[in-house]
C-alpha positions as CSV (number, residue, x, y, z in Angstrom):
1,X,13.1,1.6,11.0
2,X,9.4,1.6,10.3
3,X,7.3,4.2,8.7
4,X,3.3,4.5,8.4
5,X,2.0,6.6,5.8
6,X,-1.8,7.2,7.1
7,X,-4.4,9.7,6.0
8,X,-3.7,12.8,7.8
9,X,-0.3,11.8,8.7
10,X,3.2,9.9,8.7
11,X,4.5,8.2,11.4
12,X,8.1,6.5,11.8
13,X,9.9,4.8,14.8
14,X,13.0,3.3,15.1
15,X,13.3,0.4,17.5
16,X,16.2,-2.1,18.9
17,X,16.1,-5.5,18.5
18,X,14.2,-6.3,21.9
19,X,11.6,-4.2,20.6
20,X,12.3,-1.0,22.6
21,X,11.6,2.6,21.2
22,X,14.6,4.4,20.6
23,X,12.7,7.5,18.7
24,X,9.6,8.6,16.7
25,X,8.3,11.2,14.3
26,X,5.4,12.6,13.0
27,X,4.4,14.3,9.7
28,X,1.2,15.8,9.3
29,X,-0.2,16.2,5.7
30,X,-3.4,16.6,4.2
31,X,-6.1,15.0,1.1
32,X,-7.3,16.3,-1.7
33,X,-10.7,16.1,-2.5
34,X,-11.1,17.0,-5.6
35,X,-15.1,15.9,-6.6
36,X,-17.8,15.0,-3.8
37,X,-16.3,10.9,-3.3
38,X,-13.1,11.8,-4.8
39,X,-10.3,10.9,-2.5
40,X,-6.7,11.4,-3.2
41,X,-2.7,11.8,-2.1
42,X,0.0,13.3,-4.2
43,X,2.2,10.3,-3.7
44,X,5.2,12.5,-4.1
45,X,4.8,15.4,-2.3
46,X,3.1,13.2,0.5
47,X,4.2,9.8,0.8
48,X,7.6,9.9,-0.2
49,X,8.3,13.3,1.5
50,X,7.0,12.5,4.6
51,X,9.3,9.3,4.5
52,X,12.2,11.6,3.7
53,X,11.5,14.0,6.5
54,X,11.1,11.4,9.2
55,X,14.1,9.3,8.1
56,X,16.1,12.6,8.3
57,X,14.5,13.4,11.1
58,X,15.6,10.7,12.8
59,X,18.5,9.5,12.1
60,X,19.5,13.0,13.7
61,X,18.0,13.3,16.7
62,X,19.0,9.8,17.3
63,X,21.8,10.0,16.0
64,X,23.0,6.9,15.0
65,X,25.1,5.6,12.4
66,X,22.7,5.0,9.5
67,X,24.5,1.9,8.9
68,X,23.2,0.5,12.3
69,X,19.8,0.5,11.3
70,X,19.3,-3.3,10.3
71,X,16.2,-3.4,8.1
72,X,13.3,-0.9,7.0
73,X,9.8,-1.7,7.0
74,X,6.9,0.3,5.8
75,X,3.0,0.5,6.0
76,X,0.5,2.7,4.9
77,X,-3.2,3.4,3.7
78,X,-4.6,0.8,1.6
79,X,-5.3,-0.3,-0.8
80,X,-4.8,2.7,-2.7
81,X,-4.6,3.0,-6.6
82,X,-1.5,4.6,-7.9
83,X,-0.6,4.5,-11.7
84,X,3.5,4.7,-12.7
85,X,4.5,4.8,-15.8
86,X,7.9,2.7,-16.9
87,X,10.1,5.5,-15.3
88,X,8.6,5.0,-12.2
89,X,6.7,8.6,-12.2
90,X,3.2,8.8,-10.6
91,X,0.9,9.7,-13.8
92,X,-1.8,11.3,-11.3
93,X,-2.6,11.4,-7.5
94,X,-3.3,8.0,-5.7
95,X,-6.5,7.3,-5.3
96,X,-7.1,6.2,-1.9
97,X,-9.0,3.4,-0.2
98,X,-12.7,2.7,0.8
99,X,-13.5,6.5,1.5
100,X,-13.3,7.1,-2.3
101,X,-16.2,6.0,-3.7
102,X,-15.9,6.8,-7.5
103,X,-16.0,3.6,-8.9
104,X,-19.8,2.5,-8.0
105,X,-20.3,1.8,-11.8
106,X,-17.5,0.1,-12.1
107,X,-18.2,-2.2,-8.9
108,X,-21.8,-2.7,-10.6
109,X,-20.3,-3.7,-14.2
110,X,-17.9,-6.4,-12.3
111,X,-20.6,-7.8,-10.6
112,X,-23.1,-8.2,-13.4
113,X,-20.5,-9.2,-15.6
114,X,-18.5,-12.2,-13.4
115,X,-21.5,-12.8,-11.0
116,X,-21.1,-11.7,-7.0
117,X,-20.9,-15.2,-6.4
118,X,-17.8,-16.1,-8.5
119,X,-16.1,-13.3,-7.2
120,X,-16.3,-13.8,-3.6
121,X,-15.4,-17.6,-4.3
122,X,-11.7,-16.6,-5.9
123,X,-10.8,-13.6,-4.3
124,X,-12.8,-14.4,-0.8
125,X,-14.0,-10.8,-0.5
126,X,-16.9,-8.4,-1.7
127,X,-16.6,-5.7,-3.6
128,X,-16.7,-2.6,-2.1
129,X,-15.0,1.1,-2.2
130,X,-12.5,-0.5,-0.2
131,X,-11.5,-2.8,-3.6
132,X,-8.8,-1.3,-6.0
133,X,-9.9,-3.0,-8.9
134,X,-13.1,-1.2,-9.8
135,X,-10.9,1.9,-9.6
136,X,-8.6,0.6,-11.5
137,X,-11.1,0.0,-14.4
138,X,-12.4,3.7,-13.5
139,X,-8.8,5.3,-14.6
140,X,-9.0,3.0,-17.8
141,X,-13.0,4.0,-18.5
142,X,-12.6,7.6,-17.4
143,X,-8.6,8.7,-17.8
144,X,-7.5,6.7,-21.0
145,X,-4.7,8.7,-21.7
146,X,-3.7,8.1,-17.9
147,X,-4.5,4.2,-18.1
148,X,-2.7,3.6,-21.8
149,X,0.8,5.1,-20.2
150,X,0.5,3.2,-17.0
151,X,3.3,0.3,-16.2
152,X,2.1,-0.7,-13.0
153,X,-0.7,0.1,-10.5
154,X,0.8,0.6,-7.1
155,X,-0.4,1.2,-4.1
156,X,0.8,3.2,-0.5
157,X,4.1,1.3,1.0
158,X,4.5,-0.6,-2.2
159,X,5.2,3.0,-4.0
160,X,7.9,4.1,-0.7
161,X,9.6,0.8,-1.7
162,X,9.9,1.2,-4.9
163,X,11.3,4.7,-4.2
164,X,14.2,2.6,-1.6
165,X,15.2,-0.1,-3.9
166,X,13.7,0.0,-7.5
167,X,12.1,-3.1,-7.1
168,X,8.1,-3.2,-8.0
169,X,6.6,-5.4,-5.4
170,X,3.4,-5.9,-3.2
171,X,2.4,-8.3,-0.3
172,X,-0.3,-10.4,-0.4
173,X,-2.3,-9.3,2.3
174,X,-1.8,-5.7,0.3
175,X,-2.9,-7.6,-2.8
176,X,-6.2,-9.0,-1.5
177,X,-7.5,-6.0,-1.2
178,X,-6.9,-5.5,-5.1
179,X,-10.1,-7.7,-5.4
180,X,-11.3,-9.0,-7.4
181,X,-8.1,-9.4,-9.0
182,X,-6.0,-11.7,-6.8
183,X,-6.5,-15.4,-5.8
184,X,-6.7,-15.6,-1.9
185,X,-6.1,-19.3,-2.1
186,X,-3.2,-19.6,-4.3
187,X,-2.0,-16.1,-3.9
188,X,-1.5,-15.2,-7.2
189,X,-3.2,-12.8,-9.9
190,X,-6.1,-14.0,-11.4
191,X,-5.3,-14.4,-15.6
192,X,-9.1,-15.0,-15.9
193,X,-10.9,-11.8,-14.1
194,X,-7.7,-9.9,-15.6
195,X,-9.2,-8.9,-19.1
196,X,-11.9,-7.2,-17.5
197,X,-10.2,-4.6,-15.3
198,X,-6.0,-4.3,-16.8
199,X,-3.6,-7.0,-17.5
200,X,-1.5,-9.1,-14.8
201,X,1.6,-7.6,-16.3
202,X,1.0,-4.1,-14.8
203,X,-0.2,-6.0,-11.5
204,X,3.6,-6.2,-9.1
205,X,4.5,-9.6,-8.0
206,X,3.3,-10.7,-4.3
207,X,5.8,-10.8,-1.6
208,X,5.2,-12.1,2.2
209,X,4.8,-9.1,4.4
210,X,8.1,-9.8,5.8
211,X,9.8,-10.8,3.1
212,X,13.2,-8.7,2.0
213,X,12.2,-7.6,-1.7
214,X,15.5,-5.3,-1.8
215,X,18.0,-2.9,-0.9
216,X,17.9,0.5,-0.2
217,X,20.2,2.1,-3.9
218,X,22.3,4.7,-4.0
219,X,19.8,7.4,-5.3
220,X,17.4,6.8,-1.9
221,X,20.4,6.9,-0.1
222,X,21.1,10.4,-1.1
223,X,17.7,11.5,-0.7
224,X,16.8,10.3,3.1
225,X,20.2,9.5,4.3
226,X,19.9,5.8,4.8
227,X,22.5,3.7,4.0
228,X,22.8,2.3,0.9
229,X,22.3,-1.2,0.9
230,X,20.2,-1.3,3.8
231,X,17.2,-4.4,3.4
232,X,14.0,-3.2,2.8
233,X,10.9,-5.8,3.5
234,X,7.7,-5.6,1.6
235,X,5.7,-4.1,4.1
236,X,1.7,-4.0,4.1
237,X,-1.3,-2.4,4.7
238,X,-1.5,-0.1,8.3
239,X,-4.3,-2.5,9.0
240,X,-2.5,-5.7,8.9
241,X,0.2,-4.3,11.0
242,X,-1.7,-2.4,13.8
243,X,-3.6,-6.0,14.0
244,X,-0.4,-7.7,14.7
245,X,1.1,-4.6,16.9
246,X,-2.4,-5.0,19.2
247,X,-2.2,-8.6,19.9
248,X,-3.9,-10.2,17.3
249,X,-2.6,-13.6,16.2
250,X,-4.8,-16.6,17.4
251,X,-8.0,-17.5,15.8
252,X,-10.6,-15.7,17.5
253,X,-8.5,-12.7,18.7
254,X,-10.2,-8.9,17.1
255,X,-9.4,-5.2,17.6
256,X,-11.4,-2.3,16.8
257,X,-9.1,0.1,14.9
258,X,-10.2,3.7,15.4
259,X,-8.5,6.1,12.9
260,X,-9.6,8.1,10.0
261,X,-11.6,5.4,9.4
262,X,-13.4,2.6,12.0
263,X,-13.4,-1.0,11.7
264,X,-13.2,-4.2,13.3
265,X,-10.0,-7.1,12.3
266,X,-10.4,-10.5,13.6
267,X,-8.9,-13.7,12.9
268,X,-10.3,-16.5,11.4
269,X,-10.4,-20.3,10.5
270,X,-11.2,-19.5,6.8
C-alpha cells in the first residue's frame, strides 16, 4: 500500500508484487493561507485523515484481507515543518515547503552568521524557501511558546508514520532538505550548525527510504483498518519517489515534475 499526501490532494494505491495496480484513491483537500507567504496543512484533519479515508477506502472496494497487504509506504509534500509535542500532538499547522516564504529573515541571519559558503559545503544545498531550517528558527523567533513545547520537528510522511507505528523517524533524502541542518556526506545532523536553529535532539533519526522503521500498533489499526503489525518503511519526499516511479536512476537521467509546483530532478555524479 502506498499513499502520497500532496498539496491539493491524497493519493493511495495498492499494488501486487509484480507491480500491477490492483486499486487507487483520491482525496482532495485544501491549504490554508493564512498571511500573504504563509503556507500551511492541518496535519490532522489533512494528512492523517486523508490516509484514513483511502486506506478504508480501499481495503473495501478491494476487498482484501488487510492482512495480505505486505508493507506500507508513504510519501508526501516536503520538506514541511511540523512541531509535536512529547505526546505526539501537532502544536500548530505544518508549515509547508518552498511556496511558504516566511522565513526570508531567517534564511538571511543563517547566511550572515555561518557564511553561504560553509553551508553549501556540509549540507550540499542553498538555502532557499524550500529549506526547513530557517522555518524552523522562524517558530522559535516568532512562536516561543510553540517552539519551547516542541519535542520534535516533523515533517509530511514522517508525521503519517508516526501516526502507524509510534516510531519518530525520517529518511535522509527527507532530511536534506532540513538544510542546513543535516550532513549530506555523512548523513547525520550537524551538532555544529545545531545551536543556531534547535537542538539535534528534537531533529528524528535518519532512516533509508526503504528501510522498515516499524509496525503498524494496535491504535492505527483501529483507526484505518490495517492490520496490526503490518511493516511500515520510512518513506520520503513525493519528489524522490515520482523521480524513481519516472525512470530516473542512472547518472544523467532527469524528469520535469509538473504539480502544484514545477521543477526539474536529475541525477548526478556529486
Amino acid at each position: 500500500l502506498g499513499v502520497d499526501i500532496g498539496t491539493y490532494s491524497s493519493k493511495g494505491v495498492l499494488v501486487n508484487k509484480d507491480g500491477q495496480v490492483i486499486i487507487t484513491h483520491v482525496v482532495q483537500h485544501g491549504m490554508d493561507m493564512p498571511k500573504p507567504g504563509h503556507f500551511e496543512h492541518d496535519a490532522e484533519k489533512i494528512w492523517w485523515h486523508d490516509f484514513v479515508e483511502i486506506a478504508k477506502n480501499i481495503l473495501t472496494k478491494s476487498g482484501i484481507d488487510p492482512k495480505q497487504i505486505l508493507g506500507i509506504g508513504t510519501s508526501g509534500i516536503g520538506s514541511c515543518v511540523l512541531p509535536i509535542d512529547a505526546q505526539g500532538r501537532p502544536l500548530r499547522p505544518a508549515i509547508l515547503y518552498g511556496i511558504d516564504t516566511r522565513a526570508t529573515k531567517e534564511i538571511e541571519y543563517l547566511e550572515n552568521v555561518l557564511g553561504k559558503h560553509e553551508i553549501f559545503r556540509k549540507s550540499e544545498t542553498q538555502l532557499t524557501s524550500q529549506a526547513s531550517g530557517p522555518k524552523i528558527l522562524w517558530i522559535r523567533n516568532n512562536e516561543p511558546a510553540v517552539y519551547e513545547k516542541t519535542r520534535w520537528f516533523l515533517t509530511s510522511q514522517a508525521y503519517l508514520v508516526y501516526k502507524l507505528t509510534g516510531v519518530v523517524s525520517i529518511d535522509i533524502y527527507t532530511a536534506s532538505g532540513y538544510a542546513p541542518l543535516f550532513n549530506a556526506y555523512n548523513f547525520r545532523w550537524l551538532e555544529d550548525i545545531a545551536p543556531y536553529i534547535t537542538p539535534t535532539d528534537r531533529l528524528p533519526k535518519a532512516y533509508w527510504s526503504c528501510e522498515i522503521v516499524g509496525k503498524v500498533t494496535a491504535k492505527a489499526a483501529r483507526e484505518t483498518g490495517l492490520a496490526k503489525g503490518t511493516p511500515v518503511i520510512a518513506g520520503t519526499t513525493d519528489a524522490a519517489a515520482e523521480a524513481l516511479s519516472a525512470g530516473v536512476s542512472e547518472f544523467g537521467d532527469m524528469m520535469l515534475m509538473c504539480g502544484s509546483s514545477i521543477f526539474f530532478i536529475m541525477k548526478t555524479m556529486e
